[in-house]
C-alpha positions as CSV (number, residue, x, y, z in Angstrom):
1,X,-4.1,104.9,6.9
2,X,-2.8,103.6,9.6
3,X,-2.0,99.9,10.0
4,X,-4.4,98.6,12.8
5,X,-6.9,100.9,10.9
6,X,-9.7,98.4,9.1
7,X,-10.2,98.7,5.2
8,X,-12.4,101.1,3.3
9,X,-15.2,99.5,1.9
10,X,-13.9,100.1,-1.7
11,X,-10.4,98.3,-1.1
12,X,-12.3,95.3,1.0
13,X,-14.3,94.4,-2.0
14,X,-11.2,94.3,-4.1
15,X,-10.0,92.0,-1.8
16,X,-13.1,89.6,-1.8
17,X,-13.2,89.5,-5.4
18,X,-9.1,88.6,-5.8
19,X,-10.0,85.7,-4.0
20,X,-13.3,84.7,-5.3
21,X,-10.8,84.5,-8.4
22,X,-8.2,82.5,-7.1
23,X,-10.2,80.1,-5.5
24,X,-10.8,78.0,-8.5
25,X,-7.5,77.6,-9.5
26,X,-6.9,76.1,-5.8
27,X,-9.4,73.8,-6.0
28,X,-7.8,72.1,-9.7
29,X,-5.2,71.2,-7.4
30,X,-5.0,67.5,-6.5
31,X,-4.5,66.3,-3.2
32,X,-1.6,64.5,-2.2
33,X,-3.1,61.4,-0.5
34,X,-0.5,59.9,1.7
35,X,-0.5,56.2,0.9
36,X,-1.5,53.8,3.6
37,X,0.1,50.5,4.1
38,X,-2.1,47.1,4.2
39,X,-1.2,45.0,6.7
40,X,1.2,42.4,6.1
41,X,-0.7,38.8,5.5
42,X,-1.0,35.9,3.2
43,X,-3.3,37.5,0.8
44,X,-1.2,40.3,0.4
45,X,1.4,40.8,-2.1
46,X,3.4,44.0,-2.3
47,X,4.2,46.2,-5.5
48,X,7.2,45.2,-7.3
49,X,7.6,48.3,-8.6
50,X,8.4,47.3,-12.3
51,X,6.7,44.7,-14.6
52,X,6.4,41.3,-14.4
53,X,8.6,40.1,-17.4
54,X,6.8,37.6,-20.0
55,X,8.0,34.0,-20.1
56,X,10.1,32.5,-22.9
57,X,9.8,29.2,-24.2
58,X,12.9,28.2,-22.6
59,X,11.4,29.4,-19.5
60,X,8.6,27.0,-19.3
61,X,8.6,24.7,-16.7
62,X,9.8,21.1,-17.5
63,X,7.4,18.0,-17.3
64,X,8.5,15.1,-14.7
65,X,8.6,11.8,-15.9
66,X,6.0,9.5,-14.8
67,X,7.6,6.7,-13.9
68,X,10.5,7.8,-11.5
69,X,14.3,6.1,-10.8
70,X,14.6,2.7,-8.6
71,X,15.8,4.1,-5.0
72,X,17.2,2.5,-2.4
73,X,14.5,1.6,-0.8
74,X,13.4,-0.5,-3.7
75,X,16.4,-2.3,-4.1
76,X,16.8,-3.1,-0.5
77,X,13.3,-4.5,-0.5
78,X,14.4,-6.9,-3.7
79,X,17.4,-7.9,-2.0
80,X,15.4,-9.0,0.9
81,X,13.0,-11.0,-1.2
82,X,15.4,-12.6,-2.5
83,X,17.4,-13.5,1.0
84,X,13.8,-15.1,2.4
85,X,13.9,-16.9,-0.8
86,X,17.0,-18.2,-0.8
87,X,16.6,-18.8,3.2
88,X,13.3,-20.9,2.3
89,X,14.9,-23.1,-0.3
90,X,18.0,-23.5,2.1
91,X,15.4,-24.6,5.2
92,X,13.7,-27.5,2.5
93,X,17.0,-28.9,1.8
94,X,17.7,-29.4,5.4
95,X,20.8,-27.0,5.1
96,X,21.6,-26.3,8.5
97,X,22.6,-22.3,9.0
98,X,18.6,-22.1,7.2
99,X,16.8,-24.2,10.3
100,X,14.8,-22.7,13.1
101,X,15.6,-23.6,16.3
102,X,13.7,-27.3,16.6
103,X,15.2,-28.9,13.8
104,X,19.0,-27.5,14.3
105,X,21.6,-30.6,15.1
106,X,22.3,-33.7,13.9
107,X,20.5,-35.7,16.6
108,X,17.1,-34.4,14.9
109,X,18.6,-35.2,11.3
110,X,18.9,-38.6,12.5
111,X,15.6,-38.9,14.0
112,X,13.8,-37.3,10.7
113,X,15.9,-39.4,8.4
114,X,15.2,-42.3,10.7
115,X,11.1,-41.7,10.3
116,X,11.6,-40.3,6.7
117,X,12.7,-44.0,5.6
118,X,9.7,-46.3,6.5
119,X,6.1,-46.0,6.0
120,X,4.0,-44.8,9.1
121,X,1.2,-45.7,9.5
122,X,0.2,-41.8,10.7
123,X,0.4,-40.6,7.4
124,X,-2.7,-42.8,6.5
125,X,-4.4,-41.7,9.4
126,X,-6.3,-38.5,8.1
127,X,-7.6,-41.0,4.9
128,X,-8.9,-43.6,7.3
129,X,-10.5,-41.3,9.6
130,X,-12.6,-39.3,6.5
131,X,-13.2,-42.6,5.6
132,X,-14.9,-43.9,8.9
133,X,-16.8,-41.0,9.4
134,X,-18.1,-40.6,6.1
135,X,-19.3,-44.4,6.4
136,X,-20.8,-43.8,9.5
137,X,-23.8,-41.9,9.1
138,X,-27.2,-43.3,9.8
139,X,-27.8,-43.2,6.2
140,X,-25.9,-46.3,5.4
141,X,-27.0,-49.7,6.8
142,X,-25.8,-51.1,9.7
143,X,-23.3,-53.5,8.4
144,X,-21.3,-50.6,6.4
145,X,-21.7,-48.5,9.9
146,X,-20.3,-51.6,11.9
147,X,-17.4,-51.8,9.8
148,X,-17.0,-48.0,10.3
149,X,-16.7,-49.0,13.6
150,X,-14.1,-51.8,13.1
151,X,-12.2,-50.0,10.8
152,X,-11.9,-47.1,13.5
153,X,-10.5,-49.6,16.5
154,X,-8.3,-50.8,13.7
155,X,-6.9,-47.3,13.1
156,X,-6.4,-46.8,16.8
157,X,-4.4,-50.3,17.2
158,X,-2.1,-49.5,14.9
159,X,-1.0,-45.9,15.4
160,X,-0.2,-46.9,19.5
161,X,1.7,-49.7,18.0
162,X,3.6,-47.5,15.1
163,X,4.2,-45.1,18.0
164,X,5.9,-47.7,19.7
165,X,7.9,-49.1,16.9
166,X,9.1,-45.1,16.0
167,X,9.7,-44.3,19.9
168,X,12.0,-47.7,20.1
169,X,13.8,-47.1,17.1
170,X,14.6,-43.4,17.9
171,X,15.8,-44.6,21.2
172,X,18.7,-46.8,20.2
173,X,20.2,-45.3,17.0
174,X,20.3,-41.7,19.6
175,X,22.0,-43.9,22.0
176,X,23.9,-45.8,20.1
177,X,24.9,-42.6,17.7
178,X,24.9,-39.9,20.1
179,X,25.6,-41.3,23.6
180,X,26.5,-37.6,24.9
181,X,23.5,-35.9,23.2
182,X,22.1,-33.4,25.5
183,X,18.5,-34.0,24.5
184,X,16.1,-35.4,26.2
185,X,15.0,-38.6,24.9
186,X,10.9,-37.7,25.2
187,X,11.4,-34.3,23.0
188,X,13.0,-36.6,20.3
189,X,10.7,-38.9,20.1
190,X,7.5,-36.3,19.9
191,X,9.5,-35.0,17.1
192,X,10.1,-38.3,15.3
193,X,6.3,-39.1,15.8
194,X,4.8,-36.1,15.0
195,X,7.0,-35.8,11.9
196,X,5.2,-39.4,10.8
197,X,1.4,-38.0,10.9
198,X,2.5,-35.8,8.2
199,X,2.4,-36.7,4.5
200,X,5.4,-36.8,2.9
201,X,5.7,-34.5,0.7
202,X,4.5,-32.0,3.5
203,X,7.0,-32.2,5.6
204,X,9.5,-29.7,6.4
205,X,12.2,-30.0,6.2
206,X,11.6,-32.0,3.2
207,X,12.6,-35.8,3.6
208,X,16.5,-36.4,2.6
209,X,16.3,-40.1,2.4
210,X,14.1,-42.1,0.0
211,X,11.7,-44.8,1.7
212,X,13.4,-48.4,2.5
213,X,17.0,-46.1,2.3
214,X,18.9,-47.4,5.2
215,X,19.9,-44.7,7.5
């Protein structure tokens, strides 16, 4: 036979029935499935390729204390407590590094020691005043709202006149203390005075000198 001759019948169904056969034994034969990558994201983890080895007890994780070391920033914050403490005592002494601005010098140590040692009458003011307008509603008769009145001018008389008296007496122990002083005479005296409408034991500074003390 020659080769570009086609098959006899006989041989062609030998063929067909070789690879009717054969075929099965093909089709046992798993494919190979080319593996296909996921895209790279935050859900995605990728194989390790060996097992995830179990945790000991010494592996466990250890638990933080609750209540964690002073830092710095705690420290720094007591320190500062304590310099505005010790800054605030310092000012109610009179101490003078402690002072703000208006009470710096000795001029206005003189002029508070000077009001600090008599009795004002500013710092009865405020009682007098609750008193003449508590007396002077329409409830009360008109005698007790008369002497309201009265007691009012009263109160007016003699805070001008305790102005005066304070306003002389800063005037010549500054001059005759401090000739050279560079402040000016009306600031000092709207210190000393408004120093005197002030109870005592608010003041601040707090007084230095005890009442009839000569200054």
């Amino acid at each position: 036979m020659s080769p570009g001759a086609p098959a006899s019948g006989r041989y062609a169904g030998q063929v067909s029935l070789l690879r009717r056969k054969s075929a099965p034994a093909s089709e046992n034969v798993p494919e190979t499935v080319e593996p296909v990558e996921a895209p790279a994201g935050k859900a995605y983890t990728p194989a390790k390729g060996r097992p995830t080895p179990k945790r000991t007890a010494n592996s466990r994780p250890r638990a933080v204390s609750s209540s964690p070391a002073p830092t710095d920033k705690k420290a720094m914050r007591a320190k500062m407590r304590e310099e505005r403490a010790r800054a605030y005592e310092g000012m109610r002494r009179g101490e003078e590094k402690y002072l703000p601005a208006r009470d710096k010098g000795p001029v206005r140590r003189l002029v508070r020691d000077l009001v600090d040692a008599r009795r004002n009458v500013g710092s009865y003011f405020l009682i007098g005043a609750l008193a003449v307008l508590l007396f002077s509603q329409p409830q009360w008769p008109a005698p007790v709202r008369f002497g309201a009145n009265i007691l009012w001018l009263l109160l007016i008389v003699a805070i001008l006149a305790d102005v005066f008296l304070i306003s002389r007496m800063i005037k010549k122990n500054v001059r005759e203390r401090f000739p050279n002083a560079p402040d000016k005479m009306g600031g000092l005296t709207f210190y000393g005075v408004m120093r005197s409408v002030q109870f005592r034991r608010m003041r601040s500074p707090s007084p230095q000198v005890k009442i009839g003390e000569k200054v």
